[in-house]
N, C-alpha and C positions, 0 to 999 in steps of 0.2 A: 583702632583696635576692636571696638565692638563693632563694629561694620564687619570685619573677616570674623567674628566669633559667629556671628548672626550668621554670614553666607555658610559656614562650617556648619552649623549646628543643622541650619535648613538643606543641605549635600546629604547630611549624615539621615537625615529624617526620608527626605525622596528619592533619596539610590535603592536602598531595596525594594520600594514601589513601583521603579522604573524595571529593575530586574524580574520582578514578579508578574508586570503585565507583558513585558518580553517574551517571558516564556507564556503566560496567558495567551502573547499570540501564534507561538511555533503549536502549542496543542489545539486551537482552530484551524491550522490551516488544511486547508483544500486543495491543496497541489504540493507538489514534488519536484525538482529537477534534480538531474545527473548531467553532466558531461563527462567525454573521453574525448580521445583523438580522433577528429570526425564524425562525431555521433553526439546527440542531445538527446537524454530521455525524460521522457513526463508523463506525471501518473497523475490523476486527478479526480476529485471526490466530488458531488455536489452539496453534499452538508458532510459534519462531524458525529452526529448522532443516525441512528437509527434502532429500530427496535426487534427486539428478539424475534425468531423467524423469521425476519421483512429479509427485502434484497433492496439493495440499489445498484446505481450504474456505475460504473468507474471508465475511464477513459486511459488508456496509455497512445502517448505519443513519443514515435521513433521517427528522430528527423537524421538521415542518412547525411551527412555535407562532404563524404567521399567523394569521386568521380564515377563509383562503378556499384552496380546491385551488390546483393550477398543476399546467399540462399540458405537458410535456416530450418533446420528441422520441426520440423511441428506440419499439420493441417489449418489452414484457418478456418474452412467450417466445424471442429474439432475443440479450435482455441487453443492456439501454438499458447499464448500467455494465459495464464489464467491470474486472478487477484482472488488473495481470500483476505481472513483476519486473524489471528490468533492470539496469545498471551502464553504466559507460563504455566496456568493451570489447563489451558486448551490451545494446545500449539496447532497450527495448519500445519495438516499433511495432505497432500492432494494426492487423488488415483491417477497415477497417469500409466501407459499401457504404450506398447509397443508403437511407434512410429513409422509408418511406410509411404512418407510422403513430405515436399518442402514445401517452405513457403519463398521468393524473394523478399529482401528489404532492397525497393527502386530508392531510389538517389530521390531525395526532399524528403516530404511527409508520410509517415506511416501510422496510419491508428486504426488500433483495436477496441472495439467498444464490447467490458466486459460486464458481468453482472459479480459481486459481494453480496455474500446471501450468512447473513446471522443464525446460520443452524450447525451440527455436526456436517461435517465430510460424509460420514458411514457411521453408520450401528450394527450390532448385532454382540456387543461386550465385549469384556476385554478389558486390557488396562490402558488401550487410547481412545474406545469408542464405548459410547455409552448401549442400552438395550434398546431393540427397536421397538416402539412399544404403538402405533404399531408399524409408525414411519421413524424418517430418520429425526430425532429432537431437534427443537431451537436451544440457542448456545445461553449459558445463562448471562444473566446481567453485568456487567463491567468494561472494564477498559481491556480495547485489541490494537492491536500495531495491523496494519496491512502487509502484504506480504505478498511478492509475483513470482510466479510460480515461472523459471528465466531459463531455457534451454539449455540445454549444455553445451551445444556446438556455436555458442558467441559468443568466446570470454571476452574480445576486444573490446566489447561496448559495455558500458557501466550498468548495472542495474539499480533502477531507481531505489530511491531512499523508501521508507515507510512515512504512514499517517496514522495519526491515533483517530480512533472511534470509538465513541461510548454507544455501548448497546443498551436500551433503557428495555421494561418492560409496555 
């Protein structure tokens, strides 16, 4: 009997430890997956931090396992996808602008190597952009979700999950 009080007691001590570093490890991570029906997507970060202003790279990976292309609106020198970061006090809203041009997704691997840049979208006031003062500002300090910016003419294919980044100074 004191043998199961002892296992009980030590269960009840390192469950919420185990739960805690669990999630500890879903807010480091650096990658992403989606699946759909013939489609795998992956978004990918090189680290979790970066600092106000800076940019880093992001990677998305669209691996087709169809039999046949599909042609997608957007330009790629343009950046059919884009990734940004936002939260609730600074949500992403990307410019995006008229489209007169596709891109295909071939059958296998497709990647776009994009850049997340820790500043405002746009300035000039308002009540979603800040003043330009005398460019567009870095975003301030805190926690952002990532966020891709996903065409409208693929709803078939899942769009990836998000990743947290802390923006430090």
């Amino acid at each position: 009997m004191k043998r199961v009080a002892t296992l009980a007691l030590l269960f009840a001590v390192l469950a919420p430890l185990t739960a805690t570093s669990a999630n500890a490890d879903v807010l480091k991570a650096t990658g992403v997956m989606t699946a759909s029906k013939g489609w795998t997507v992956t978004l990918s970060i090189p680290k979790v931090t970066m600092r106000t202003g800076s940019s880093m790279s992001a990677t998305l990976t669209i691996v087709n396992k169809t039999k046949h292309s599909v042609s997608v609106s957007g330009c790629e020198v343009d950046g059919i996808f884009t990734v940004g970061i936002g939260n609730a006090k600074v949500p992403y809203a990307p410019i995006n602008g008229d489209v007169a041009c596709s891109t295909r997704l071939h059958v296998g691997s497709n990647v776009f190597h994009e850049r997340i840049y820790a500043t405002y979208m746009s300035c000039g006031g308002g009540q979603a952009s800040p003043k330009c003062d005398p460019s567009i500002p870095n975003l301030p300090v805190g926690v952002y979700r990532t966020v891709v910016d996903w065409p409208a003419g693929i709803p078939f294919i899942a769009k990836p999950g998000s990743l947290t980044i802390w923006v430090t100074k």
